[in-house]
ROSE-4610 file (N, C-alpha, C; in Angstrom, 1 decimal, always signed):
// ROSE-4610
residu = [X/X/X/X/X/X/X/X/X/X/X/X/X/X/X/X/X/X/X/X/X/X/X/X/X/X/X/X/X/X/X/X/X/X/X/X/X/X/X/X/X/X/X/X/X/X/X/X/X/X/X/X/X/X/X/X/X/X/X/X/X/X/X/X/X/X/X/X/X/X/X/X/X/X/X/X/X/X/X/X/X/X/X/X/X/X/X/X/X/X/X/X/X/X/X/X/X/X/X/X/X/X/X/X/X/X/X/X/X/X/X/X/X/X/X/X/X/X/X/X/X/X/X/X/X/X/X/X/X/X/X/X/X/X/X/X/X/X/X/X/X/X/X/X/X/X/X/X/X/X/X/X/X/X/X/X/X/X/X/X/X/X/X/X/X/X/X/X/X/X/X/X/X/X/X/X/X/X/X/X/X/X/X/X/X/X/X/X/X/X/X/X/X/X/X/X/X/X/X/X/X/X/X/X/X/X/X/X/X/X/X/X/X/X/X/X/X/X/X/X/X/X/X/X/X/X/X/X/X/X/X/X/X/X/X/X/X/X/X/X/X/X/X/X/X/X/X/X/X/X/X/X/X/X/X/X/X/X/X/X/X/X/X/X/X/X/X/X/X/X/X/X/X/X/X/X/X/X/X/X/X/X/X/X/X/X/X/X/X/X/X/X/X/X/X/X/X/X/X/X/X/X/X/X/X/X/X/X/X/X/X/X/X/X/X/X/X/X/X/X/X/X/X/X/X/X/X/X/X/X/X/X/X/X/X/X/X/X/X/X/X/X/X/X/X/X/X/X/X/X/X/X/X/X/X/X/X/X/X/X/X/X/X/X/X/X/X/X/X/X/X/X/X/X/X/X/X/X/X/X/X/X/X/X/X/X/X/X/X/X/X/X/X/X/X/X/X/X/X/X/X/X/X/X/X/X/X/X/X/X/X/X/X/X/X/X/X/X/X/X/X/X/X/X/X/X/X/X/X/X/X/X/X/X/X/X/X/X/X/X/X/X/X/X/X/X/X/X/X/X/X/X/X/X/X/X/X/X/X/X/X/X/X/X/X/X/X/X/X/X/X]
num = [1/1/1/2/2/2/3/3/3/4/4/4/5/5/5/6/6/6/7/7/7/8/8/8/9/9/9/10/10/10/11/11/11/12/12/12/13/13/13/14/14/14/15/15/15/16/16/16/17/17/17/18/18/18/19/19/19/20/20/20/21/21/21/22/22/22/23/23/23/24/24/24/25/25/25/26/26/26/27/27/27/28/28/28/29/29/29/30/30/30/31/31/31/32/32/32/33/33/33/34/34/34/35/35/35/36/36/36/37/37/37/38/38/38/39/39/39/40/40/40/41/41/41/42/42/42/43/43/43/44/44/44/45/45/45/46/46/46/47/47/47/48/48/48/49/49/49/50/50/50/51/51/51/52/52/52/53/53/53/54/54/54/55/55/55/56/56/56/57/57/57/58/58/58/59/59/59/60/60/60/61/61/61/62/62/62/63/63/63/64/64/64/65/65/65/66/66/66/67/67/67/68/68/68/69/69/69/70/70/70/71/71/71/72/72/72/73/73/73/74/74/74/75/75/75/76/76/76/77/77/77/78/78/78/79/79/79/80/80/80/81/81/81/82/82/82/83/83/83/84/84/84/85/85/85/86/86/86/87/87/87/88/88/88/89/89/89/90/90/90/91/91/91/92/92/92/93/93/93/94/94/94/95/95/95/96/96/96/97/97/97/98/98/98/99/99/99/100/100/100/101/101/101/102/102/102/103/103/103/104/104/104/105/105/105/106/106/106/107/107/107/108/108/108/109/109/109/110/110/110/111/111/111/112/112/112/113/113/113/114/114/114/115/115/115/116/116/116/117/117/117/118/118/118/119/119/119/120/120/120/121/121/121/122/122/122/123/123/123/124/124/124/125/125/125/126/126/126/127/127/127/128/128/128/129/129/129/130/130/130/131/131/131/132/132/132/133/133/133/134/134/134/135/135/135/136/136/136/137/137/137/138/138/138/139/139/139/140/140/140/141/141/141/142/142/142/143/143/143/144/144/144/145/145/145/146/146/146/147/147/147/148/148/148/149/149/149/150/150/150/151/151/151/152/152/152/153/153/153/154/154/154/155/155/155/156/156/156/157/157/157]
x = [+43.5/+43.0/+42.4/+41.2/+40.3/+40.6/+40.4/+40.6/+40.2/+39.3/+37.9/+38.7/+39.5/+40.2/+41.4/+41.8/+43.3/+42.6/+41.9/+41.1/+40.9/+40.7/+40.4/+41.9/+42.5/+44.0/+45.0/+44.4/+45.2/+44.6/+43.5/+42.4/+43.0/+43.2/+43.6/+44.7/+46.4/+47.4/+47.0/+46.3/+46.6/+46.0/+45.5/+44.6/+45.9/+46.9/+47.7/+49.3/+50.1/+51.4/+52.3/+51.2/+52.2/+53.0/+54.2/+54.6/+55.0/+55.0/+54.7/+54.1/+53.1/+52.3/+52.5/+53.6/+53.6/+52.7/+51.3/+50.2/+50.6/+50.8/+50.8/+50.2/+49.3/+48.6/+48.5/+47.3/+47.9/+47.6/+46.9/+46.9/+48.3/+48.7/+50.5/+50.6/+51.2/+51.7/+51.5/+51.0/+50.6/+51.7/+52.5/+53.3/+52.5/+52.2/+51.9/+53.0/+53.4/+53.5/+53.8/+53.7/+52.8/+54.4/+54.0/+54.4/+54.8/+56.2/+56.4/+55.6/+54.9/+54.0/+52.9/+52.4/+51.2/+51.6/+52.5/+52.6/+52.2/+51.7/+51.8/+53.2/+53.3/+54.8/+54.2/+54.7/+54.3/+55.3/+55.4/+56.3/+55.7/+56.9/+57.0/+57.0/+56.6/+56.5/+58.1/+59.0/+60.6/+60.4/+61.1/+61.6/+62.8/+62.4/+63.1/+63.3/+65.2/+65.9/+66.6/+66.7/+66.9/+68.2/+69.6/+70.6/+70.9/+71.1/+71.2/+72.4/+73.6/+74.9/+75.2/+75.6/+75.5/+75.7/+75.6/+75.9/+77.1/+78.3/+79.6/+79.3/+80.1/+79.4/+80.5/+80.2/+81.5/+80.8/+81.6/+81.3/+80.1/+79.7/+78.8/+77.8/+77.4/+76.3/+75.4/+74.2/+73.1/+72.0/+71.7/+70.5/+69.4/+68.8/+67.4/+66.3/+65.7/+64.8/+63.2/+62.1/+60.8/+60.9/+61.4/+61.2/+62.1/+61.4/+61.4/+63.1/+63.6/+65.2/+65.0/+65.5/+65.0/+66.3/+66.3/+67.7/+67.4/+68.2/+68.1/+67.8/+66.9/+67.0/+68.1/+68.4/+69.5/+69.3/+68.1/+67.4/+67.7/+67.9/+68.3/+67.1/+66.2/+64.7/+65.5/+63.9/+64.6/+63.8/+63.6/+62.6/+63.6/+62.7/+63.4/+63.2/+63.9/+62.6/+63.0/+61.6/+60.9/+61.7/+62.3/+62.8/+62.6/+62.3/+61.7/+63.0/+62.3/+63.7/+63.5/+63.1/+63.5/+62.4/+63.0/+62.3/+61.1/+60.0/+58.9/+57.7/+56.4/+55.6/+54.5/+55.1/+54.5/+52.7/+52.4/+50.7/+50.3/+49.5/+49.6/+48.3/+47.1/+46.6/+46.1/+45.6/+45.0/+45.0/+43.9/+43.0/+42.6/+41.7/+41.8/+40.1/+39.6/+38.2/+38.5/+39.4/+40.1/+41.0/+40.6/+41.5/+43.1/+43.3/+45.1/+45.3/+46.7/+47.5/+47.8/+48.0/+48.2/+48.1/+48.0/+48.0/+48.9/+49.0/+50.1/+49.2/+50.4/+49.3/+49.2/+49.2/+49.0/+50.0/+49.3/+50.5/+50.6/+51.9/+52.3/+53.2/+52.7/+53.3/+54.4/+55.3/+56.2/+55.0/+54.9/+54.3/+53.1/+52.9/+51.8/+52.0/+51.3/+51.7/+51.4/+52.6/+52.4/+52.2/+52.3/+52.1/+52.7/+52.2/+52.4/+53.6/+54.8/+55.2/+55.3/+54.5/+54.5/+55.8/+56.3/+57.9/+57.7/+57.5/+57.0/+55.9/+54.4/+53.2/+53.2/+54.0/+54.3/+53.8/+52.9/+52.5/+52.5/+54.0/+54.8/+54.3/+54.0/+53.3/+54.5/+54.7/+55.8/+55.4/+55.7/+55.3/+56.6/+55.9/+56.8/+57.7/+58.6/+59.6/+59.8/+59.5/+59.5/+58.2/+57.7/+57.4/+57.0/+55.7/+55.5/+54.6/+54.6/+53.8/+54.3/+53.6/+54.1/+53.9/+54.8/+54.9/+54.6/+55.5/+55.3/+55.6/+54.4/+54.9/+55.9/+56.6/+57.5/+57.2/+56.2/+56.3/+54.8/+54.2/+53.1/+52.7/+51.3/+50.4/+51.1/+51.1/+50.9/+52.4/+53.5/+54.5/+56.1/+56.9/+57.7/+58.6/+59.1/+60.2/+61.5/+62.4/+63.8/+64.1/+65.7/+65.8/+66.4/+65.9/+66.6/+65.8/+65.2/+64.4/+63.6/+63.6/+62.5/+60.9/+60.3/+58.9/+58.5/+58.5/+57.9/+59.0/+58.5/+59.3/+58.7/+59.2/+58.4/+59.0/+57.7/+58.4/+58.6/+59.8/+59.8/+58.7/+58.6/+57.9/+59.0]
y = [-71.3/-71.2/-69.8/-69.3/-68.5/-67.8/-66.7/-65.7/-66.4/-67.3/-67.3/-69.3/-69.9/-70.9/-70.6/-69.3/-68.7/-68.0/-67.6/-67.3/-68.2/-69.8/-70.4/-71.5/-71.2/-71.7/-71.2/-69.7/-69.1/-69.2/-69.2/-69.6/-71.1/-71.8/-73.2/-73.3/-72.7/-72.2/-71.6/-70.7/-69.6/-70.4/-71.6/-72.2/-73.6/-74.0/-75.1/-74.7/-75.5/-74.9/-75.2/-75.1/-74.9/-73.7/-73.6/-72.2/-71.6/-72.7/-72.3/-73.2/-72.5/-73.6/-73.0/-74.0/-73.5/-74.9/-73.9/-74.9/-74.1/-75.6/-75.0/-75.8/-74.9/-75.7/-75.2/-75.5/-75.1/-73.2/-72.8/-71.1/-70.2/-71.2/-70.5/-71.1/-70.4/-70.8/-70.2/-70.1/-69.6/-70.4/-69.1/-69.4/-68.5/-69.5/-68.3/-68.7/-68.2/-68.1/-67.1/-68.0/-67.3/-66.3/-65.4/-64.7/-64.8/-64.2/-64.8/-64.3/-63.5/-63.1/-64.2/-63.9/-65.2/-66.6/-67.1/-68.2/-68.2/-69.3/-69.5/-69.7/-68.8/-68.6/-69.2/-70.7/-71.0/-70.9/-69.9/-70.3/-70.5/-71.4/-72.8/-72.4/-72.2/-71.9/-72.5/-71.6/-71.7/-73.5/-74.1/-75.6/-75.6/-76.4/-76.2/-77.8/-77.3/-78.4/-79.1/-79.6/-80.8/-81.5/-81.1/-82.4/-83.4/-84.3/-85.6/-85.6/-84.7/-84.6/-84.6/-85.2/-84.7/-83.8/-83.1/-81.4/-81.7/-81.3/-81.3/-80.8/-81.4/-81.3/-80.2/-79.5/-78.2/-78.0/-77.2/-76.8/-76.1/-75.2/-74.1/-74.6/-75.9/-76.7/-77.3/-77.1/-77.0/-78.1/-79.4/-79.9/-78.8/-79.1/-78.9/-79.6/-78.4/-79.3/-78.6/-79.0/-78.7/-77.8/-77.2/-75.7/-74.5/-73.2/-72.4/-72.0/-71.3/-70.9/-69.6/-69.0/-67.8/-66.8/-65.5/-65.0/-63.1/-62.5/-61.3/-60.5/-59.5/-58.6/-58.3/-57.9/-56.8/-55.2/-55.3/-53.5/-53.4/-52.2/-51.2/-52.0/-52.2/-52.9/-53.8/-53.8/-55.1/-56.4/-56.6/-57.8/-59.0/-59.6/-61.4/-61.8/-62.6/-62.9/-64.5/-65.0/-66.0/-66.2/-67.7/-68.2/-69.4/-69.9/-71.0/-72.4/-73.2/-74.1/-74.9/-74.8/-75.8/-75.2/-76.1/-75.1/-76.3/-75.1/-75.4/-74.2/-74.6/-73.7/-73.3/-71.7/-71.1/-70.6/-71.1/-71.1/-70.8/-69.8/-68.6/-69.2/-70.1/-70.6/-72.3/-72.5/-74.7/-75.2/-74.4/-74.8/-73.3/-73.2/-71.7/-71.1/-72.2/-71.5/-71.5/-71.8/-71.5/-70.0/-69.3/-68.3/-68.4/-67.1/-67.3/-67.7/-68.3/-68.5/-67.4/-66.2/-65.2/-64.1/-62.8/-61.6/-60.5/-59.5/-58.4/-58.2/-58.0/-57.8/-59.1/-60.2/-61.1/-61.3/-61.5/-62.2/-63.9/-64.5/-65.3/-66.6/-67.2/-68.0/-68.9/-69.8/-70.9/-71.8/-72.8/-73.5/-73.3/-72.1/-71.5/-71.9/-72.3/-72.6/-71.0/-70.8/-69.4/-69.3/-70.9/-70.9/-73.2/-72.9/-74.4/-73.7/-75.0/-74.8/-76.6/-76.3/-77.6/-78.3/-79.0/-79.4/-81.0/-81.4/-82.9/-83.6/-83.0/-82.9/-83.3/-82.9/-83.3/-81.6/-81.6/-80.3/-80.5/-79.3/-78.9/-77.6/-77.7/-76.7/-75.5/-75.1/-74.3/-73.3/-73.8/-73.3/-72.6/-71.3/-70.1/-71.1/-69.9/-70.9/-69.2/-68.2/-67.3/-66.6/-65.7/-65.0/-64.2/-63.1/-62.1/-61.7/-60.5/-60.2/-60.1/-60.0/-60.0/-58.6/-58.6/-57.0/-57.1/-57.9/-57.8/-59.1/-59.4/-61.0/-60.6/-60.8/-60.6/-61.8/-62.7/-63.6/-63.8/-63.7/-64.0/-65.3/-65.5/-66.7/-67.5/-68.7/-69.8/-69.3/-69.1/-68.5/-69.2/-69.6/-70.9/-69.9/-70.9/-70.3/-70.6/-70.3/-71.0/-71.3/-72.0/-72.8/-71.3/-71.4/-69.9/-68.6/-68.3/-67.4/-67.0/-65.4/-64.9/-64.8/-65.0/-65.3/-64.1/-64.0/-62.8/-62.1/-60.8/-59.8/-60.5/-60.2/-60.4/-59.6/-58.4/-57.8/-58.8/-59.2/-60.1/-59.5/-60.5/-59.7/-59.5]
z = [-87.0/-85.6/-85.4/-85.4/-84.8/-83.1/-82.9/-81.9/-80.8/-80.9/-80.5/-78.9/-80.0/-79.6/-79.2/-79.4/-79.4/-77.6/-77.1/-76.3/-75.3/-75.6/-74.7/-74.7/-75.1/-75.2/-73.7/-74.1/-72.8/-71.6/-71.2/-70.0/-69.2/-70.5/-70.1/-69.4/-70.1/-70.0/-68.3/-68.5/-66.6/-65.5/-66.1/-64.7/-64.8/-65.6/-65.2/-65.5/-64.9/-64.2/-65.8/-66.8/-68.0/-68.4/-68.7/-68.7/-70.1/-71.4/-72.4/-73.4/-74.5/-75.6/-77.0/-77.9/-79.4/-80.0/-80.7/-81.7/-83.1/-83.7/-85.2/-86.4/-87.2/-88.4/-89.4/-90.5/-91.6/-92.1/-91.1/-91.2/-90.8/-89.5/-89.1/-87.4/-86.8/-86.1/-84.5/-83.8/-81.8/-80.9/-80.4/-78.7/-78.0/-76.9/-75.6/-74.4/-73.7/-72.8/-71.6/-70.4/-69.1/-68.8/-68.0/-67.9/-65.9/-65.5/-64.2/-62.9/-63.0/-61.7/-62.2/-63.3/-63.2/-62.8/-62.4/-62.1/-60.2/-59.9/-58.5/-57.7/-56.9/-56.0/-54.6/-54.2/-52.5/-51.9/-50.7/-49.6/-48.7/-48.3/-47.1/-45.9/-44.9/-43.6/-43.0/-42.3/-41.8/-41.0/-41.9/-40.8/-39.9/-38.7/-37.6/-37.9/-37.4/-37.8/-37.3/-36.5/-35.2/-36.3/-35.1/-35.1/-34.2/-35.0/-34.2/-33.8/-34.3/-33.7/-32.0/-30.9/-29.6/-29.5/-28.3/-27.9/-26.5/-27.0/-26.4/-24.7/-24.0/-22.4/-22.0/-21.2/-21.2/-19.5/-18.8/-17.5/-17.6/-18.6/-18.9/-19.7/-20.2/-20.6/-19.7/-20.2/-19.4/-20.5/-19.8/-20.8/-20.4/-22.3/-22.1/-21.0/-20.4/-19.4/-20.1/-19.5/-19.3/-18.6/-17.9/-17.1/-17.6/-17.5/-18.1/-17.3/-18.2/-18.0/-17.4/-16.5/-15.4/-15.5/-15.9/-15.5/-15.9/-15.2/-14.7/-16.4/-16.5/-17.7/-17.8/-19.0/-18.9/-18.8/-18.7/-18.0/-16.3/-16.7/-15.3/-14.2/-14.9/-14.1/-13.3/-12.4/-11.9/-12.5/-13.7/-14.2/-14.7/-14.3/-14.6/-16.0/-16.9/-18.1/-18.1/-18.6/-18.4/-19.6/-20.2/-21.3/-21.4/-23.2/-23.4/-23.5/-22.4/-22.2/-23.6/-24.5/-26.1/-26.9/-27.9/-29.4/-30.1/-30.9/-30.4/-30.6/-31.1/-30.8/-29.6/-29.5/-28.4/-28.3/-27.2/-27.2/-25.6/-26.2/-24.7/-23.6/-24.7/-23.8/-24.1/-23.7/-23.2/-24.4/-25.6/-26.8/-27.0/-28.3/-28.9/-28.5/-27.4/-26.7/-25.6/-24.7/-23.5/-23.6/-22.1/-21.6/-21.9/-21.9/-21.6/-20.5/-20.7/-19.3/-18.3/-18.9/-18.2/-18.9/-18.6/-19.4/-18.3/-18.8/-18.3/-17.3/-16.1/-14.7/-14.2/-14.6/-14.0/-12.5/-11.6/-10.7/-10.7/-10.8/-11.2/-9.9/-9.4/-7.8/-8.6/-8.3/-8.9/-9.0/-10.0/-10.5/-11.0/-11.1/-12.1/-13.7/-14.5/-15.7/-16.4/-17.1/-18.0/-19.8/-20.0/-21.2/-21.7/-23.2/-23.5/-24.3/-24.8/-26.2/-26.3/-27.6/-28.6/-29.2/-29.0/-29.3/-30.2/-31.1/-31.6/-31.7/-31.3/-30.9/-30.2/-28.9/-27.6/-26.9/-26.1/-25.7/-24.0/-24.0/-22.8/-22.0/-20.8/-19.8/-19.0/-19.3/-19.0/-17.9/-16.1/-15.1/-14.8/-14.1/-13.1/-12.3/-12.3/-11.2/-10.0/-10.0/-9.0/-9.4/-8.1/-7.6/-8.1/-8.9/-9.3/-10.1/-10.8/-11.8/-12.9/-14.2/-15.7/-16.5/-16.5/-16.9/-18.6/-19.7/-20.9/-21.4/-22.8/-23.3/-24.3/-24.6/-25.4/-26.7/-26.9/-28.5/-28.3/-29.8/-30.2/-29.8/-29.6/-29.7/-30.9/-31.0/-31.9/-33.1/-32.6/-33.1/-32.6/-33.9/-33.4/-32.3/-31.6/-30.1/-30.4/-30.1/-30.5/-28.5/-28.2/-27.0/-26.9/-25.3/-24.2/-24.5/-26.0/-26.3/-25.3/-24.8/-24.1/-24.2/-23.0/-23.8/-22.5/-21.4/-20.6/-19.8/-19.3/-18.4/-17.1/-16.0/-14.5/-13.7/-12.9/-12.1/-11.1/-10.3/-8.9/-8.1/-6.7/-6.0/-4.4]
């Protein structure tokens, strides 16, 4: 075997998920193999994982609804934050040629929609339930939510 085929041996090798090749004939004997960075490494985008187990009813249990979960910061502030009532990706505005829903400074009435989150390609409108302006978003555009997770500050008005 020639340099020349010993050459196009390994080309072959780096473009398929082989990870090692022993050829042998009557000159001697060739192992190559790939080495661990050359191989392709895919990671999987985080799966969200839904139990079918029920969720135990307790005085302090609350179903998931479609309206956003509302409750005092825990800053000296006086801001409310806005939380995502189920889990789901968050999307700030309609489609990706459409405006946002809102931006910092916005003032915001009850039933103003402040954002979608996508939950089963089921796409949920998630409207104010008080009064005010938006001080900060707290989660990225097009970024998964978890249930109760904060999504904005609001100064009340």
């Amino acid at each position: 075997m020639d340099l020349k085929q010993i050459h196009e041996l390994i080309k072959i090798i780096n473009k398929s998920n082989i990870g090692e090749i022993s050829i042998e004939d009557k000159d001697g004997k060739v192992t190559i193999k790939q080495k661990e960075e050359q191989l392709v490494k895919v990671a999987a985008q985080p799966q969200q994982i839904y139990s079918a187990a029920p969720m135990p009813v307790t005085e302090n249990t609350v179903p998931a609804a479609t309206t956003p979960i509302v409750t005092k910061a825990e800053k000296s502030d006086n801001y409310i934050t806005i939380k995502s009532p189920m889990i789901g990706t968050f999307y700030r505005r309609p489609s990706p040629d459409k405006p946002t829903f809102v931006e910092i400074g916005t003032e915001i009435q009850p039933g103003k929609v402040v954002c979608i989150i996508e939950a089963m390609k089921l796409f949920n409108e998630i409207e104010a339930e008080i009064k005010g302006k938006i001080v900060k978003i707290l989660v990225e555009d097009n970024s998964p939510v978890e249930y109760d997770q904060p999504l904005f500050l609001v100064d009340p008005a």
